[in-house]
LOKOL-549060 format. One line per 5 residues: number of its first residue (from 1); their letters; for each residue x, y, z of C-alpha. Coordinates in pm, 1 decimal, padded with zeros to 6 digits, always signed. Layout:
LOKOL-549060
NUM> A> X,Y,Z | ... .
***
This chain:
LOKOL-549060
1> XXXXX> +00880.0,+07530.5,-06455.8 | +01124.3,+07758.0,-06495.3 | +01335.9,+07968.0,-06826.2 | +01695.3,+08096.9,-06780.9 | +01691.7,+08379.3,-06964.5 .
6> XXXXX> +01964.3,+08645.4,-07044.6 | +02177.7,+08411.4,-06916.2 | +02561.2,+08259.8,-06931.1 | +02729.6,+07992.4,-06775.5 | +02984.1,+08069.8,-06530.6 .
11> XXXXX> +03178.1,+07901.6,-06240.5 | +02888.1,+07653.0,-06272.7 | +02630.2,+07887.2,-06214.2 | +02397.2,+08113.3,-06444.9 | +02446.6,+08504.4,-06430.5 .
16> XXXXX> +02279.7,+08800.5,-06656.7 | +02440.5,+08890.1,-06979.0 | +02630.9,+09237.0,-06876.2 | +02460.3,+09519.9,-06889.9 | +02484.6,+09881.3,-06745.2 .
21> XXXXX> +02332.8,+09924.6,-06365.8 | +02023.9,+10162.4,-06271.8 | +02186.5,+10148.3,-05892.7 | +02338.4,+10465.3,-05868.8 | +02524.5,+10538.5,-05501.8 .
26> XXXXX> +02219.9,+10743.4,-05414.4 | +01986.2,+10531.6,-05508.5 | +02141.9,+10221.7,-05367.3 | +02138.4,+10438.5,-05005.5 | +01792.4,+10508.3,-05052.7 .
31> XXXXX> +01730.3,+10113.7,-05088.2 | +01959.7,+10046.7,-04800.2 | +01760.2,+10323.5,-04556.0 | +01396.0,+10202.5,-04690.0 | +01506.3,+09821.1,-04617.4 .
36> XXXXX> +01663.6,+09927.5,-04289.7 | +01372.7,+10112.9,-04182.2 | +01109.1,+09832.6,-04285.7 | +01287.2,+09556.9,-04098.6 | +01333.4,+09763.7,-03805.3 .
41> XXXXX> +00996.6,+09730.3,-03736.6 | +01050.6,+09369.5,-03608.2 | +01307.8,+09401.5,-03398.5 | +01217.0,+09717.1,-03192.5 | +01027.3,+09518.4,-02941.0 .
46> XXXXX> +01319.6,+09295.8,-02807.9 | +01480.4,+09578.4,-02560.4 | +01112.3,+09638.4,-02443.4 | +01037.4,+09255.5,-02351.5 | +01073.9,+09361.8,-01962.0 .
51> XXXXX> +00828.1,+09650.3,-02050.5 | +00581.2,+09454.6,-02216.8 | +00635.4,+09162.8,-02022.8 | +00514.6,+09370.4,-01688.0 | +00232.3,+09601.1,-01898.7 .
56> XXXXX> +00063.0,+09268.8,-02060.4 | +00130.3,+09011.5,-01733.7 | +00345.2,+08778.5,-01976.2 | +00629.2,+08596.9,-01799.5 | +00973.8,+08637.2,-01842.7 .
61> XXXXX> +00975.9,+08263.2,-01970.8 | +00716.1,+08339.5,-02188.8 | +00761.6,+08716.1,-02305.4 | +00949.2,+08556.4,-02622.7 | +00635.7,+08493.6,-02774.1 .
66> XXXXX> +00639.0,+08826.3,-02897.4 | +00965.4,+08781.0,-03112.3 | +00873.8,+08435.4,-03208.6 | +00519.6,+08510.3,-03309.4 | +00653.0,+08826.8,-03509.2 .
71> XXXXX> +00929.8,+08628.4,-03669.8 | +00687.8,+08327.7,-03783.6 | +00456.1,+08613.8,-03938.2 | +00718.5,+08694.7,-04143.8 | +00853.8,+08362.7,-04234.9 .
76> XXXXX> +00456.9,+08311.0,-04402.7 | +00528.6,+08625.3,-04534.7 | +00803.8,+08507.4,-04726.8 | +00641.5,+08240.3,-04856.6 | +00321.6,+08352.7,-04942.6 .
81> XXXXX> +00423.6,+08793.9,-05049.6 | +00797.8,+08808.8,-05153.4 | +00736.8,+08568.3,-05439.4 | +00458.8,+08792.5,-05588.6 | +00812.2,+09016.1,-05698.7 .
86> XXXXX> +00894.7,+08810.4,-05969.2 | +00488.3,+08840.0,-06091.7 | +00363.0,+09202.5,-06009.2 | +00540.2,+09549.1,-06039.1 | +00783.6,+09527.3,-05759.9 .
91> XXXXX> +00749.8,+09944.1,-05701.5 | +00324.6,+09902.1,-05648.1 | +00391.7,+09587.1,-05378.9 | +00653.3,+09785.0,-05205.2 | +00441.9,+10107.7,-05170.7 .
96> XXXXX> +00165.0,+09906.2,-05047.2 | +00327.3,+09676.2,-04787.1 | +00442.1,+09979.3,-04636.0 | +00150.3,+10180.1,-04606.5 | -00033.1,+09873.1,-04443.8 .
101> XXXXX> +00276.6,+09848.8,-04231.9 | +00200.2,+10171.6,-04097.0 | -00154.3,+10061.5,-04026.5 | +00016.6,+09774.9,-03857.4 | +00230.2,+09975.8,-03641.1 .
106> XXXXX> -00068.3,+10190.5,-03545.7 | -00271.2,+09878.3,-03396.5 | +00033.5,+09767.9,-03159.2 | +00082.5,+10126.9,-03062.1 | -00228.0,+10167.7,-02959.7 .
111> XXXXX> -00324.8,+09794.3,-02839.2 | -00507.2,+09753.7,-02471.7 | -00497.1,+09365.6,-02445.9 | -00223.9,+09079.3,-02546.9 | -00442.1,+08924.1,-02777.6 .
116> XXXXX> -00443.0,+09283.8,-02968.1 | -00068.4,+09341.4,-02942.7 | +00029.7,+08968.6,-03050.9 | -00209.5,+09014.5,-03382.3 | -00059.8,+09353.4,-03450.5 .
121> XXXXX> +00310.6,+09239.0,-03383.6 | +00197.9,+08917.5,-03616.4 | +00068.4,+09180.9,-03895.1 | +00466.9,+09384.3,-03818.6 | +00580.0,+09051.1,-03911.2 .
126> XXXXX> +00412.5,+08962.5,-04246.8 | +00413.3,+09259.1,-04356.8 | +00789.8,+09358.7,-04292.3 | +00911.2,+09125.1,-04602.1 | +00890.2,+09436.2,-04794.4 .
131> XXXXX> +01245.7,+09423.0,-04676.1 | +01342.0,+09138.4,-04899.7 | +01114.7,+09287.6,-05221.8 | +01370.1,+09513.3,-05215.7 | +01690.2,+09309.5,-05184.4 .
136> XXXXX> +01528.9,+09147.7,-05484.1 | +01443.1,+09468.4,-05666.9 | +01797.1,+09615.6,-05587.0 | +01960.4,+09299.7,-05749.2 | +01772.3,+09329.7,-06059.3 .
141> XXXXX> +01874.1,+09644.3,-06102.4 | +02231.2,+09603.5,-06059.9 | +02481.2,+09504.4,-06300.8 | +02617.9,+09131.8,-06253.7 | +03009.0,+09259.9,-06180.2 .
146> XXXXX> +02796.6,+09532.8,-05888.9 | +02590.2,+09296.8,-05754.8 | +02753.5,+09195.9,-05452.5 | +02855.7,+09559.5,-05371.3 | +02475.1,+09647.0,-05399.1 .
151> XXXXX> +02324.9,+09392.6,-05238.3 | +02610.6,+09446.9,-04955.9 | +02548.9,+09770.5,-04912.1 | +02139.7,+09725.9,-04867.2 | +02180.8,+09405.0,-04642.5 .
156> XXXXX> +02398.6,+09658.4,-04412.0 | +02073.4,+09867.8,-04428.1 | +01917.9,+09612.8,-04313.1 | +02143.1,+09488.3,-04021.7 | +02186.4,+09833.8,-03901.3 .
161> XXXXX> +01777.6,+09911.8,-03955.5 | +01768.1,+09571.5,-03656.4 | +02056.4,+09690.7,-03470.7 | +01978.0,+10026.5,-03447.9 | +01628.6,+09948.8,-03363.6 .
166> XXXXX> +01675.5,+09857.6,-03011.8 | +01847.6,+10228.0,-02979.4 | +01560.7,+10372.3,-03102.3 | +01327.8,+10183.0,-02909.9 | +01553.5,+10234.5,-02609.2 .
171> XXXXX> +01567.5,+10605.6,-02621.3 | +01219.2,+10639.7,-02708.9 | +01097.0,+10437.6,-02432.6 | +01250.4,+10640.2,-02153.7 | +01122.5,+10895.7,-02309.6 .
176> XXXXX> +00774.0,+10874.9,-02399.8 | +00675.2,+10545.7,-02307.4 | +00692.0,+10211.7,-02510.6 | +00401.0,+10290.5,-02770.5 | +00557.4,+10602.8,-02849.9 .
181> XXXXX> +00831.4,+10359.4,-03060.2 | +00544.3,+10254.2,-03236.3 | +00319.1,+10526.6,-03307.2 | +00636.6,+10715.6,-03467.9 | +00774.5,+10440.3,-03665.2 .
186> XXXXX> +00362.9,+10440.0,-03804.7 | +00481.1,+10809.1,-03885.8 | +00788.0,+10718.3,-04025.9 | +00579.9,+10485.2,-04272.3 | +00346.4,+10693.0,-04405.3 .
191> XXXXX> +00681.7,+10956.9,-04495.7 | +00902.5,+10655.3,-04638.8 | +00635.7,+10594.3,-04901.7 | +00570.7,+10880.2,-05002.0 | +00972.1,+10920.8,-05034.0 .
196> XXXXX> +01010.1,+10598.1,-05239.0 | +00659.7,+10703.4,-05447.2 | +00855.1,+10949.7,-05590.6 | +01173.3,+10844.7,-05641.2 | +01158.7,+10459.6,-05700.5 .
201> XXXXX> +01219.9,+10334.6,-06041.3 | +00971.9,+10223.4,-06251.1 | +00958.1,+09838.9,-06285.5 | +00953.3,+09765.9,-06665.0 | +01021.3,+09406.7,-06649.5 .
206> XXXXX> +00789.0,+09112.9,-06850.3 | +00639.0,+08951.3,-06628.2 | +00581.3,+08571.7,-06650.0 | +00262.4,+08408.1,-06691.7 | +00225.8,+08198.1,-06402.8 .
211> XXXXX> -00090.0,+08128.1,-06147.4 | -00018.5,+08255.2,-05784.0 | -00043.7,+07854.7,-05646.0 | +00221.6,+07731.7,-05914.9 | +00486.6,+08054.7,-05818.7 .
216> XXXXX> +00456.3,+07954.1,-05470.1 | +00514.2,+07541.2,-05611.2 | +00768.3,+07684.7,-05783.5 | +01004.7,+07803.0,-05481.7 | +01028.2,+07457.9,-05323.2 .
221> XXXXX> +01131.3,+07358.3,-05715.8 | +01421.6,+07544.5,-05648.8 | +01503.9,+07363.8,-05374.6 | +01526.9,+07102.9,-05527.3 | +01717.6,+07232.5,-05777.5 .
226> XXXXX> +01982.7,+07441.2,-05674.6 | +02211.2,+07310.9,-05426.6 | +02389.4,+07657.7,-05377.5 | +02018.5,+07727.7,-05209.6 | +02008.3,+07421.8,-04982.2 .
231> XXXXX> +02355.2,+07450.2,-04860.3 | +02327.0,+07852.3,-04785.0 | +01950.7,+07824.7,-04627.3 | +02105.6,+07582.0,-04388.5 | +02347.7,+07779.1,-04297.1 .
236> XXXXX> +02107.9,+08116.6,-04257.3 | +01935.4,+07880.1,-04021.8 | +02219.4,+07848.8,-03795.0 | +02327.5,+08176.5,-03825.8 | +02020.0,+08346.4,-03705.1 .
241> XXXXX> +01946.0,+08139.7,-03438.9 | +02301.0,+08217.3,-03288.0 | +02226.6,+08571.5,-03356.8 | +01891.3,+08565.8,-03205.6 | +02001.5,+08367.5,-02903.5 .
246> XXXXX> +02257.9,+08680.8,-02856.2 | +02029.2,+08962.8,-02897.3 | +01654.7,+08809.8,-02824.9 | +01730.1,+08773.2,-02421.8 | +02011.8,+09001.4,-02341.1 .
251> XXXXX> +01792.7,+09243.7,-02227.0 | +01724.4,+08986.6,-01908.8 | +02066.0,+09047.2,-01735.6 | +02114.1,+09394.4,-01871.7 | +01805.0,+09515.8,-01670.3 .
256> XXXXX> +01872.8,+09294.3,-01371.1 | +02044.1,+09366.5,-01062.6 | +02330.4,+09411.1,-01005.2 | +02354.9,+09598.9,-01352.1 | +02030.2,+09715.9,-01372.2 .
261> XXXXX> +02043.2,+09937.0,-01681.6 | +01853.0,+10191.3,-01840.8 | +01679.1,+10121.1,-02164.5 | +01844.0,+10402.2,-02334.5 | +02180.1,+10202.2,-02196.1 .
266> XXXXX> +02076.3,+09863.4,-02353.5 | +01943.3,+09985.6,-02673.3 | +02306.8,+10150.0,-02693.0 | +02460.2,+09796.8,-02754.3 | +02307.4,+09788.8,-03072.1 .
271> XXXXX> +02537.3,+10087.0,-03173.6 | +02800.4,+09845.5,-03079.3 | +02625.7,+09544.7,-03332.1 | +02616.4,+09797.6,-03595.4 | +03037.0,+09875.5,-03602.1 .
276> XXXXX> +03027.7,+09515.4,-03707.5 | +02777.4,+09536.7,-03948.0 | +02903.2,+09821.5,-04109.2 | +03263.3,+09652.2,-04066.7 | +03139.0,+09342.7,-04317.0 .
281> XXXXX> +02971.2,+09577.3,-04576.5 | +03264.7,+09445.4,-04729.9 | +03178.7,+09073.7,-04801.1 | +02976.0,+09123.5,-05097.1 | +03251.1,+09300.2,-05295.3 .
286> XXXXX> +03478.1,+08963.4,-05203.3 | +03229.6,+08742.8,-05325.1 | +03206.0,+08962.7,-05648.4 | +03600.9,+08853.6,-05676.1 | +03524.1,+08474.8,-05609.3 .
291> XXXXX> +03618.7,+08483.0,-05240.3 | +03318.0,+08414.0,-05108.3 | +03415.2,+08058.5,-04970.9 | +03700.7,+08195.9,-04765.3 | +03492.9,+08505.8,-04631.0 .
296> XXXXX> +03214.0,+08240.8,-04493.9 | +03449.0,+08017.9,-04327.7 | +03686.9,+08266.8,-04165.1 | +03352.7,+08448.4,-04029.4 | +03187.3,+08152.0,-03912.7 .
301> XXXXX> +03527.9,+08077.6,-03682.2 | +03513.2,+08442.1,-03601.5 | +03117.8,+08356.1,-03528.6 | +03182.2,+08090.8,-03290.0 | +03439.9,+08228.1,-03072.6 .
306> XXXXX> +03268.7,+08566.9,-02996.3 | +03085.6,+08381.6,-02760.8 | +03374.1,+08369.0,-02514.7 | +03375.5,+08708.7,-02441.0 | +03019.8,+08763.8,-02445.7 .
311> XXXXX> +02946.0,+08504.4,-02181.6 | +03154.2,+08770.4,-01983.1 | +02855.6,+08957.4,-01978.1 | +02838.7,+09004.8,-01587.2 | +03227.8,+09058.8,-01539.6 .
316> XXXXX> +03318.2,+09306.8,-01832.5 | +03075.0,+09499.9,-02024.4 | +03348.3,+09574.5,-02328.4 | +03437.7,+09228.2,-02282.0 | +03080.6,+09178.5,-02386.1 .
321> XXXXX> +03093.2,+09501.2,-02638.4 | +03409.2,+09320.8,-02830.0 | +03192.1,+09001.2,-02841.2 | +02887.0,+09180.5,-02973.1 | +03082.9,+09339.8,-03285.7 .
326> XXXXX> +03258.3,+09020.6,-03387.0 | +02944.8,+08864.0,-03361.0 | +02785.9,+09071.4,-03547.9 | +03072.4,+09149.7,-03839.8 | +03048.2,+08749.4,-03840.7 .
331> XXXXX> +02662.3,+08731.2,-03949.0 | +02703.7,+09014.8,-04168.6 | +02946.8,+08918.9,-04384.9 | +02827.9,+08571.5,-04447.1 | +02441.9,+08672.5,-04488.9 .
336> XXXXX> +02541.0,+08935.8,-04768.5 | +02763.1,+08621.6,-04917.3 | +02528.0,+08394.0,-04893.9 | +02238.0,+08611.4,-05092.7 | +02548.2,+08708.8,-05374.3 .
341> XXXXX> +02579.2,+08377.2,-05430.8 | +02219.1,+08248.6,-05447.7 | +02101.8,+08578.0,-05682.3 | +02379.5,+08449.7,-05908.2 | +02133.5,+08156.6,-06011.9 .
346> XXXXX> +01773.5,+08192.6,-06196.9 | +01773.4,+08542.1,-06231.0 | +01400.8,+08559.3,-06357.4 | +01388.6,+08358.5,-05993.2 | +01517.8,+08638.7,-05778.0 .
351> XXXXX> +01210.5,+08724.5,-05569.4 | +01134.1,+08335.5,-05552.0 | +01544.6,+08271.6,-05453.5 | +01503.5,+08533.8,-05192.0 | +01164.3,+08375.4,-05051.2 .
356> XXXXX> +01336.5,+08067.7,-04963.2 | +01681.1,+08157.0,-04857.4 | +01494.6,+08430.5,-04591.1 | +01223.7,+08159.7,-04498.2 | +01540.1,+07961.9,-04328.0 .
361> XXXXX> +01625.9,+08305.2,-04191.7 | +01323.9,+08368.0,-03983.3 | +01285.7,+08026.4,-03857.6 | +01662.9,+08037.6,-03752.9 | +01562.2,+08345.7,-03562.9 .
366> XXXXX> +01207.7,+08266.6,-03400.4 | +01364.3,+07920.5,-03339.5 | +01642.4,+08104.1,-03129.2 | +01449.8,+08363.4,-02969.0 | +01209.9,+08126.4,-02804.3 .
371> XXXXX> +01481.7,+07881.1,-02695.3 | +01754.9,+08152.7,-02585.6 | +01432.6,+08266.1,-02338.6 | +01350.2,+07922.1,-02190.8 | +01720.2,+07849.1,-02152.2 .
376> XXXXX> +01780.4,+08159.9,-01939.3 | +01528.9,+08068.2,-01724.1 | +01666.7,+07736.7,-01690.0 | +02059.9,+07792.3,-01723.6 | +02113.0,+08169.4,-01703.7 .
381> XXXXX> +02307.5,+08375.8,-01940.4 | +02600.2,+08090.5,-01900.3 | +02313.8,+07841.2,-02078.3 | +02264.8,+08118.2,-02343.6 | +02563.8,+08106.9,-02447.7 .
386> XXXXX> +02654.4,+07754.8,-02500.9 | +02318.7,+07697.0,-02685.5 | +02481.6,+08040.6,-02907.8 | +02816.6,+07851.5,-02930.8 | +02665.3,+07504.8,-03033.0 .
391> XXXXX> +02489.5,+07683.4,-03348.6 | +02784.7,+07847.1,-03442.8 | +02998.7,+07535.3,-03440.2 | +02727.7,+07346.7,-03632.1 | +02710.3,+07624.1,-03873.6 .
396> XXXXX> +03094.5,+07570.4,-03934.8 | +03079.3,+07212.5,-03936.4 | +02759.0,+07242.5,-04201.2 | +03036.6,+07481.9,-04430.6 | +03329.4,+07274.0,-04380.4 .
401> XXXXX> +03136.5,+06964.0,-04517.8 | +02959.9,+07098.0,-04809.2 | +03229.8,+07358.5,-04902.3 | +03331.3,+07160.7,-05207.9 | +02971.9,+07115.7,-05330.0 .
406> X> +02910.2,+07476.8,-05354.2 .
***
């Protein structure tokens, strides 16, 4: 099913022969904005939920559906586009997921009824794994001792592109009116591609000969196969359902009495998620150095207790602010470790690896941005948080027992 080629055995694992890097510093920003951008897209709605929620007649127990039907888009998108990296010319599918993204975009801004808004929020979704194509692209590029530092460096593109979406949408909203965040980022599109038409690189790679059906067989292979994969998809599972469970309702007691804040306000608190983000860009460098053990336990303690100060949410607000950084720092630094590690197997596999390992990802997050909603309906932001606490404890139980096996 599979070759390793160009490769060498090392700590257990295969790796690409050394070689010089095409990521130059500029060109590894302009991966990290692009990526940041792109994923953005999905995450804009969840400061709006209250908006949408009283424009569409969609309960607050049920306004979830939005993130959870956008995140499941773009779990099948994993599966069924992302592999397609390690078969076609990575710079054609990347121009052309974005321009349909923009067409995307254009539909929810625009939409009238819920059925409308769900299918273009579900076309966001799919299409937003042009994201991951280039994580995979950015790693192929690099040089095997760089690779952590580059794909650290784009995966804080990415966490600040979510972050920093809720600003955006925020802002925007009090502003102009929810669509408006949509209708721009449509805008904002249509530039980025022409942008990256210009000055992405040229894939020259050989590309295997392999049928579409037997590529997609071929990523639960490697399941099978790698361990490395198993034990860090588990663990992306957990994380992103305690980071969803954080960020997918908190705009329920942010906009309720007695706080009663301004979207602008709540969007704000994603500056606060990006300090930590930016904070962890760090983590891939330490895995480069064989650390990458120690940086995913100590976050994953760091992970689980930021919940105590964020279920001050109603007492403190930088009680909750300290919480949200850690929290994020946490899931930063052991999402950019977790992807160093996995690229550092198969690398003729990299679009396939990064299928998989993000497939876990989004069904951690829809998984905890439907339950976070139902449990504050039930429990209140108290219930949020122990449902955020238990994940993060499981995810460090999940480490501390398969630790040796990695």
């Amino acid at each position: 099913m599979f070759e390793r080629k160009n490769t060498t055995e090392a700590g257990g694992c295969a790796t690409d022969a050394p070689r010089a890097s095409a990521m130059s510093r500029t060109l590894t920003l302009l991966f990290a904005i692009a990526s940041g951008m792109a994923v953005a897209n999905i995450y804009s709605a969840q400061p709006l939920l209250d908006a949408l929620s009283g424009e569409f007649g969609l309960s607050r127990a049920t306004v979830g559906i939005v993130i959870t039907v956008t995140q499941l888009c773009y779990a099948i998108g994993l599966v069924t586009l992302v592999p397609l990296g390690d078969l076609l010319n990575r710079r054609r599918l990347i121009l052309a997921h974005l321009l349909l993204t923009a067409g995307a975009l254009a539909a929810v801004g625009t939409a009238t009824a819920s059925v409308v808004l769900l299918l273009g929020f579900a076309a966001v979704g799919l299409l937003a794994v042009v994201t991951q194509t280039l994580v995979a692209y950015a790693s192929t590029l690099a040089a095997p001792a760089e690779r952590g530092r580059v794909v650290g460096q784009v995966t804080s593109g990415i966490v600040l592109g979510i972050l920093l979406a809720r600003s955006f949408a925020g802002v925007m909203t009090d502003v102009a009116g929810w669509r408006s965040v949509y209708l721009l980022s449509a805008v904002l599109m249509l530039a980025l591609s022409g942008v990256l038409y210009r000055l992405l690189p040229a894939d020259d790679r050989s590309k295997p000969k392999i049928a579409y059906p037997q590529l997609l067989r071929s990523v639960f292979v490697l399941f099978a196969e790698e361990r490395i994969l198993r034990i860090r998809a588990a663990l992306a599972l957990l994380l992103f359902f305690a980071f969803s469970t954080l960020w997918t309702p908190l705009v329920l007691p942010l906009s309720e009495p007695p706080l009663s804040l301004s979207h602008t306000a709540i969007g704000a608190f994603g500056l606060a998620g990006a300090a930590g983000a930016l904070a962890a860009a760090r983590a891939g460098r330490l895995a480069d150095r064989g650390y990458g053990q120690r940086t995913t336990g100590i976050a994953l303690v760091l992970l689980t207790a930021s919940w105590l100060p964020i279920r001050y949410l109603g007492q403190s607000l930088p009680a909750l602010i300290a919480g949200v950084i850690v929290l994020d720092l946490a899931v930063q630094a052991v999402h950019v470790t977790n992807q160093t590690l996995i690229f550092r197997v198969r690398p003729e596999a990299r679009s396939r690896l990064t299928a998989g390992y993000m497939t876990f990802y989004s069904i951690g997050s829809a998984a905890g941005s439907i339950a976070s909603t139902r449990v504050y309906a039930l429990a209140g932001w108290d219930g949020v948080c122990l449902l955020g606490a238990a994940a993060s404890a499981l995810a460090l139980f999940v480490w501390t027992a398969t630790r040796r096996l990695s």
